[in-house]
C-alpha positions in Angstrom: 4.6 -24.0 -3.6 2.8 -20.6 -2.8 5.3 -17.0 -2.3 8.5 -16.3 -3.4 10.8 -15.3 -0.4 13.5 -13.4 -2.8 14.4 -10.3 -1.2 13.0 -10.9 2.2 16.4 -11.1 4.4 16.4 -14.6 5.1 18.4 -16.1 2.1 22.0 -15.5 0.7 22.5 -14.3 -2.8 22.9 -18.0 -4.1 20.5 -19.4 -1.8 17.7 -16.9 -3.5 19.1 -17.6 -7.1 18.8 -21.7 -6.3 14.5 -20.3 -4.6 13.9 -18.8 -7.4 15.3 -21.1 -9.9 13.0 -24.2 -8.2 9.7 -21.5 -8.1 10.2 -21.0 -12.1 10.8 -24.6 -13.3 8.8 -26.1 -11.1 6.3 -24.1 -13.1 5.0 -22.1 -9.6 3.3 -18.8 -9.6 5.9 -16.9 -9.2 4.2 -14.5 -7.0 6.9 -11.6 -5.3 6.3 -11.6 -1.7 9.1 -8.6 -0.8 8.4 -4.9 -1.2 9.6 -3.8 -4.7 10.6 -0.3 -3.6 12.9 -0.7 -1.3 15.0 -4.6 -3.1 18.6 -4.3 -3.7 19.6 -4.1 -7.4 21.0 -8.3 -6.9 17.1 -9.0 -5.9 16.0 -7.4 -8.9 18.3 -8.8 -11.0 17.2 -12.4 -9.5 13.4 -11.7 -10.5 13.9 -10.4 -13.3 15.8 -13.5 -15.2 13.7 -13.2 -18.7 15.4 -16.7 -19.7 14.0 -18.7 -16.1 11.2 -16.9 -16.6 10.3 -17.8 -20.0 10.8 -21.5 -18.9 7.9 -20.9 -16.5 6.1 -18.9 -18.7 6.5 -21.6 -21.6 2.9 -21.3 -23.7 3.9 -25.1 -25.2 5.1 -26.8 -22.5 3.9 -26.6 -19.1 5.1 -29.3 -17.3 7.4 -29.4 -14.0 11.3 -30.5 -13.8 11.8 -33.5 -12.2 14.5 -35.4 -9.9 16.8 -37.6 -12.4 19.2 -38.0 -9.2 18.2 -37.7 -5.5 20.6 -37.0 -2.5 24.4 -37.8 -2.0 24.7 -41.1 -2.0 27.1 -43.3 -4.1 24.0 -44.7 -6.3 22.2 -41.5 -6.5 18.8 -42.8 -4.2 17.0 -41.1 -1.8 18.6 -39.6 1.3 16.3 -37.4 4.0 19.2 -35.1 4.8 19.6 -33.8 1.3 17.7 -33.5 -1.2 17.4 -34.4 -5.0 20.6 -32.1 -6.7 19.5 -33.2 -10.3 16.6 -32.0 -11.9 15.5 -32.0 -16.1 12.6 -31.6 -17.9 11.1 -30.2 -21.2 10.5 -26.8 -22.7 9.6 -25.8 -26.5 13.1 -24.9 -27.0 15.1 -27.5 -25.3 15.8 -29.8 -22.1 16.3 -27.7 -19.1 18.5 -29.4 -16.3 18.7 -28.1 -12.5 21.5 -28.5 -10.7 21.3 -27.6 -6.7 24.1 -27.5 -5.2 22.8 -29.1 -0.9 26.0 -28.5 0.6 27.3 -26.1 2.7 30.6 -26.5 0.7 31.7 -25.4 -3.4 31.0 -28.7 -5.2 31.4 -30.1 -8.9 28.5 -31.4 -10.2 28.8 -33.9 -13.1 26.1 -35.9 -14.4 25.6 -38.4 -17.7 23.4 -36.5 -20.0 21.3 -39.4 -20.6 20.2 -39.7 -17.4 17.6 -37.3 -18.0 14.5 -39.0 -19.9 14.7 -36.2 -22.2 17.8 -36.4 -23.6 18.6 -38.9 -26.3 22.0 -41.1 -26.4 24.1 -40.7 -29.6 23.2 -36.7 -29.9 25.5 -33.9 -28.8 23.9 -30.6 -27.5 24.3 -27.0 -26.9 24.5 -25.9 -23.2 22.7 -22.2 -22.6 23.3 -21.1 -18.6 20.3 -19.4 -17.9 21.7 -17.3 -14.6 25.6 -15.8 -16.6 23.1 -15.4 -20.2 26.5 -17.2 -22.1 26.4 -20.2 -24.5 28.7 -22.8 -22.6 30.0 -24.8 -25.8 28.1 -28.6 -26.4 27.8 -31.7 -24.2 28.5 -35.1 -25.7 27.4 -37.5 -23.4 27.9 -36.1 -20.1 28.0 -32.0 -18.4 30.2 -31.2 -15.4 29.4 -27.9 -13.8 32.6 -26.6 -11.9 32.2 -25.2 -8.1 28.6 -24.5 -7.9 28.7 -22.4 -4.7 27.0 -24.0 -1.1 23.6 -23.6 -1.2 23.7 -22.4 -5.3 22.2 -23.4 -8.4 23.0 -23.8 -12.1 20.4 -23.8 -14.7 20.8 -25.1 -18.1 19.0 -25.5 -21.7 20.4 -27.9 -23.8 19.3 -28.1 -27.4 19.8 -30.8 -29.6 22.6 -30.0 -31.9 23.1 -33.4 -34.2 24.7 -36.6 -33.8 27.5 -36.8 -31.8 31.2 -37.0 -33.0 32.3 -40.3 -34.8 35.2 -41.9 -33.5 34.0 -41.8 -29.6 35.5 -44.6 -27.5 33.8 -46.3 -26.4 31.3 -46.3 -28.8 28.2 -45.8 -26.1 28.0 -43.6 -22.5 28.8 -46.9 -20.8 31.0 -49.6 -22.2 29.0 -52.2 -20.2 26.2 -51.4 -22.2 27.9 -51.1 -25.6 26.0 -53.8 -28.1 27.9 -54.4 -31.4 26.3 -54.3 -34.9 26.0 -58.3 -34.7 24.3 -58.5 -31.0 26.8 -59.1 -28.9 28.0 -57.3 -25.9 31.5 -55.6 -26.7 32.9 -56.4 -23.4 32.2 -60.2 -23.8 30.7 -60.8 -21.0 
C-alpha cells in the first residue's frame, strides 16, 4: 500500500477513519499525502491517533493484521463484492482486532473471540477502542460492536485479563465442541 488519501476530498469522515485504520495495522508507511496547512481539525484528528499509530509503530511486533472472516456470507468465506470485515493480529501489548464495516448501511458486528489465532479459549480480556480512547469493559468469549456506521471501522486491543468466569454454560464457546473431563462429547453425539 503506498499514500495515505486522509484529507484529500474523496472519502467521508468514517470512510478516512476505516483508510487510515487499514494503512496503520496493516503496518504501511503511513506517509500523508494531503497538504497539512490547509486539513480540517477531523483530518487532523484522524492522523494523529497516538494509540493506531503506536500499533504501527510497534518496536516488538511488526507484523500485519490479518482476515479471521472474509465477506458477508453465512459461513464467513470469500465473496468478490465485499471484502474481509474481520481482521486481528499481534502487538506487544495485546491482540488488535479490525472490524470494517463494507456496507452502505449501520451494521452490528459480532464475532467469537476465538476466532482470531491469537486469542486463547477459556481467558476473558479487556477491550481498549482505539478511535473513542475509552476502556469498553472485558470480552468472554465473544465481542459485538453495536452500529458501526457504512463504510466505518472499529479498532480494538484486547489484553488478556485471566481466566474466564466459572460457572459459564456451556462450559466451552461452542457446545458442539464441549469435551468432558472423561473424553466424551457433552452433547452425546
Amino acid at each position: 500500500m503506498d499514500i495515505l488519501e486522509v484529507g484529500n476530498g474523496q472519502l467521508s469522515y468514517d470512510e478516512a477513519k476505516s483508510h487510515f485504520t487499514a494503512w496503520a495495522l496493516m503496518k504501511s508507511p503511513l506517509l500523508i499525502s494531503t497538504n497539512l496547512a490547509s486539513v480540517s481539525q477531523q483530518t487532523l484528528e484522524i492522523l494523529k491517533n497516538k494509540e493506531i499509530i503506536a500499533i504501527n509503530q510497534d518496536p516488538v511486533v511488526g507484523t500485519s493484521i490479518i482476515p479471521f472472516r472474509w465477506g458477508i456470507n453465512p459461513a464467513w468465506t470469500h465473496n468478490a463484492s465485499y471484502p474481509a470485515q474481520y481482521w486481528s493480529g499481534e502487538s506487544q501489548n495485546g491482540t488488535v482486532f479490525m472490524l470494517l464495516n463494507t456496507l452502505d448501511h449501520p451494521a452490528d458486528m459480532f464475532f467469537n473471540l476465538t476466532e482470531s489465532p491469537w486469542i486463547r479459549a477459556g481467558r476473558q480480556y479487556s477491550v481498549r477502542d482505539l478511535w473513542t480512547h475509552t476502556d469498553n469493559g472485558t470480552a468472554v468469549r465473544n465481542f459485538t460492536a453495536y452500529q458501526v456506521p457504512p463504510h466505518g471501522v472499529v479498532a480494538l486491543l484486547l489484553k488478556d485479563i485471566g481466566d474466564e468466569p466459572a460457572g459459564l454454560w456451556p462450559p466451552c464457546m461452542r457446545f458442539e465442541w464441549c469435551m468432558d473431563q472423561n473424553g466424551t462429547r457433552l452433547d452425546n453425539i
